[in-house]
C-alpha positions, 0 to 999 in steps of 0.5 A: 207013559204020560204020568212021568217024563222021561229024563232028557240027555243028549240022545232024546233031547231032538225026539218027541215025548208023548205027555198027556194034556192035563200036564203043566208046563214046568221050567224042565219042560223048556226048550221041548217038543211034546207029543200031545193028544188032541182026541184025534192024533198025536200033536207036536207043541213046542214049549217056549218060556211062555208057556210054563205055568199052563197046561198042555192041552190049552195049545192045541185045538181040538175042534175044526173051525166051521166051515165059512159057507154053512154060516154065511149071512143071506144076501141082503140085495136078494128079495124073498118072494 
């Protein structure tokens, strides 16, 4: 299932395949929508022509962004007692 790409015609061309993130971006690929694995749930990445030449797995994130509270600086106006 992700070691080849299925052949694109008109019928599939509008459907998501699944491909595995090690996968380069090959010129065949342009134009595409891609089902990748992020470690948690199948992304949509849309290939563009910048893309090709990298792997899949560089556009997709696959860790949540801290949460802004949890690692606020201290309030300097307020005095330690």
């Amino acid at each position: 299932m992700y070691g080849s790409i299925p052949e694109r015609d008109s019928t599939t061309s509008c459907l998501a395949q699944p491909v595995a993130r090690w996968r380069e971006i090959e010129l065949e690929h342009l134009n595409g929508t891609y089902l990748v694995h992020n470690g948690k749930e199948q992304t949509k990445v849309k290939v563009m022509s910048k893309m090709v030449g990298h792997k899949f797995g560089e556009f997709l994130f696959t860790r949540k962004k801290p949460r802004g509270d949890r690692h606020a600086k201290a309030d300097p106006r307020k005095k330690k007692r």
